[in-house]
N, C-alpha and C positions, 0 to 999 in steps of 0.2 A: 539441826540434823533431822532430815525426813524419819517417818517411823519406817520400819521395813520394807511395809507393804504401801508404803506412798512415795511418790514423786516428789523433789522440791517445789514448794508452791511458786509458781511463775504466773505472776498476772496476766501478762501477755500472751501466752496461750491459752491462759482462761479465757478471757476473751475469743478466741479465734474458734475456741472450741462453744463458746456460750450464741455465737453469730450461728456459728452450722447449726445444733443444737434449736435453736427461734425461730430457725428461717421459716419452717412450717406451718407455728405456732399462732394465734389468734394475737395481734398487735394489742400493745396496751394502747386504754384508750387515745389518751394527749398525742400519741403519734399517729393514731390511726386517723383522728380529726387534723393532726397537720398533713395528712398522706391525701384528703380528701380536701382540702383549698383554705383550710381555717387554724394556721399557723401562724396569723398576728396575735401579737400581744396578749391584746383586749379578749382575743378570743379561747387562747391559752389561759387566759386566767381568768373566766369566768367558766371556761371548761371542766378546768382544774378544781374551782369552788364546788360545780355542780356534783365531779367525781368523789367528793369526800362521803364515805360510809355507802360508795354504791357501783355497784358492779359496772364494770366495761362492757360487757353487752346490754346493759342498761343507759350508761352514759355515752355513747356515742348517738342513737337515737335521738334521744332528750337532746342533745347537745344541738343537731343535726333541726331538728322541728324549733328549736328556738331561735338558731343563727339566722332561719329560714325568715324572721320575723323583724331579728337587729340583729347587724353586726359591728355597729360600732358604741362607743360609749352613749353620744347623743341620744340614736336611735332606743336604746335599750334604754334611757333615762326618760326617756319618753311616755314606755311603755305603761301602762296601771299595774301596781304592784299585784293585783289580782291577776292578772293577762298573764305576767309570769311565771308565776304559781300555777296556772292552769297549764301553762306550757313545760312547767318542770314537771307533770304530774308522771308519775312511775322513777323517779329519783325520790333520795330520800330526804327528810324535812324540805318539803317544798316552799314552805310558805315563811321560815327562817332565812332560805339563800334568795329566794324572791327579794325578801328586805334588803338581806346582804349586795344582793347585787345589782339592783334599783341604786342602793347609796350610793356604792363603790363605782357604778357607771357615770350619776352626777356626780362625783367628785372627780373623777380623771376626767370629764367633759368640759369642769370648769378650770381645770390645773392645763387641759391641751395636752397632754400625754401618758401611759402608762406610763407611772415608775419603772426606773430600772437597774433599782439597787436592792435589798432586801429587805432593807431597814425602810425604804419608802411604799417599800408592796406589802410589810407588815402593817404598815400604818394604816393599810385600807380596811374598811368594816370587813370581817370574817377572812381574814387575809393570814394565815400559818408559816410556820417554815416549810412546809412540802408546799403548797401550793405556791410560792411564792418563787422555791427553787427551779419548779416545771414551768414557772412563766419567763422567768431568767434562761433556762435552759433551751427551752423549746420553740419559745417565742421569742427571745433577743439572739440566742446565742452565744449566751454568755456562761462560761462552766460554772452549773452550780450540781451542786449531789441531794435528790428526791432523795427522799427516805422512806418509803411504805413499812406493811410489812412485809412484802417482799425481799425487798431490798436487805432490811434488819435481819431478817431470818436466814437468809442464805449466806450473809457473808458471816456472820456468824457462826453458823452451821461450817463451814470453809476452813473455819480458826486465821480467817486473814486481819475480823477484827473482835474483839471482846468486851461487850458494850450492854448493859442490862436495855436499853431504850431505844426508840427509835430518834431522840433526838444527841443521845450518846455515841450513835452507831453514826450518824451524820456530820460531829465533831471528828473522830475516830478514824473515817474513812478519809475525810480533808487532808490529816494527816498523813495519809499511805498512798491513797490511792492515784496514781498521775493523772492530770487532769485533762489528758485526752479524755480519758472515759468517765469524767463527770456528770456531763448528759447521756450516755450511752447505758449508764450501767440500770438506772431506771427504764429504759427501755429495753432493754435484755432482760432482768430480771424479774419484772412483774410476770413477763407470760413463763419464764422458765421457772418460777415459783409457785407460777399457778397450776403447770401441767408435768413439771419433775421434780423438784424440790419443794416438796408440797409439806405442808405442817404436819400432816398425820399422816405414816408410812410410807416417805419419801420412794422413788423409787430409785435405790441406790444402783442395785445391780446394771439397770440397762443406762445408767448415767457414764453420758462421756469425760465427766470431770471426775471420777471415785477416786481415779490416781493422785489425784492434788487436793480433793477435799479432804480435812480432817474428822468429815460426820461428826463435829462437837455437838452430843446432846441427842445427838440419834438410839434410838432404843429398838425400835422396828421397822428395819426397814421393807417398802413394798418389793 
């Protein structure tokens, strides 16, 4: 039973309402680089590596001057781990994903393909379950569920799922969530988390979803 003053929670207009809600909105990165010609694989998930602990308006550049250089495994295996590094410069640990992604390039250059299971994209040097999900997602097409904080915060926030983690919240949601929107919900959500459902003083009032959210854990809203 809805509280009072809320709606019953229906995913599916979540959604319809979280599409209008973004349209505006500044694209998370990994779409905004498939929106721009660099939607394969290799390029997904060396994108995805570069975006860990660093801003979208950070990583699309970085992403953009390095693709500029290599875009395939060979090309980028190629590269001197310094060149990289130089080219990651204004991301963060440059000279860690340099390594990471030097290795991760000669090894998919000598296997002949990105993996494209989880369990094969984990297995590559500095390879997570978010990153691993956004290269299955975005670069294969294969439903899988990003987890940021984003992602964590808001469905939580929502009471759709209750999960201390973000890799809790990514079991959690598998669970619930239909898997149309397994690749969608990380692209709705990162910029809707970034510009409305925001960690400090969300701003509830002007949100088009207040009727269905359950504000779990909200204290102040903007």
């Amino acid at each position: 039973m809805a509280p009072p003053d809320k709606d019953p929670f229906d995913i599916h207009l979540v959604f319809r309402l979280l599409r209008e809600a973004t349209a505006g909105l500044p694209r998370a990165a990994m779409f905004a680089l498939r929106d721009r010609g660099h939607g394969t694989p290799f390029e997904v998930l060396v994108g995805a590596l570069v975006s860990a602990r660093t801003r979208d308006e950070t990583t699309v550049p970085v992403c953009l001057r390095l693709f500029a250089r290599a875009r395939t495994p060979e090309a980028m295996a190629a590269l001197p781990e310094a060149e990289i590094a130089r080219l990651l410069h204004g991301a963060t640990f440059p000279e860690p994903k340099a390594r990471d992604i030097r290795a991760l390039s000669a090894a998919i250059a000598a296997r002949g393909a990105v993996p494209d299971t989880a369990e094969g994209l984990t297995a590559l040097r500095g390879v997570g379950p978010k990153i691993a999900a956004l290269t299955l997602g975005i670069g294969f097409g294969i439903p899988a569920i990003s987890v940021d904080i984003h992602v964590h915060r808001v469905t939580n926030r929502w009471g759709y799922v209750a999960a201390p983690t973000p890799e809790r919240t990514q079991r959690a949601l598998e669970a619930v969530l239909p898997r149309r929107y397994w690749i969608e919900i990380n692209e709705r959500l990162v910029p809707f988390g970034k510009h409305v459902c925001t960690g400090a003083r969300p701003r509830c009032p002007a949100c088009p979803l207040l009727r269905q959210c359950r504000q779990v854990g909200v204290r102040h809203p903007g």
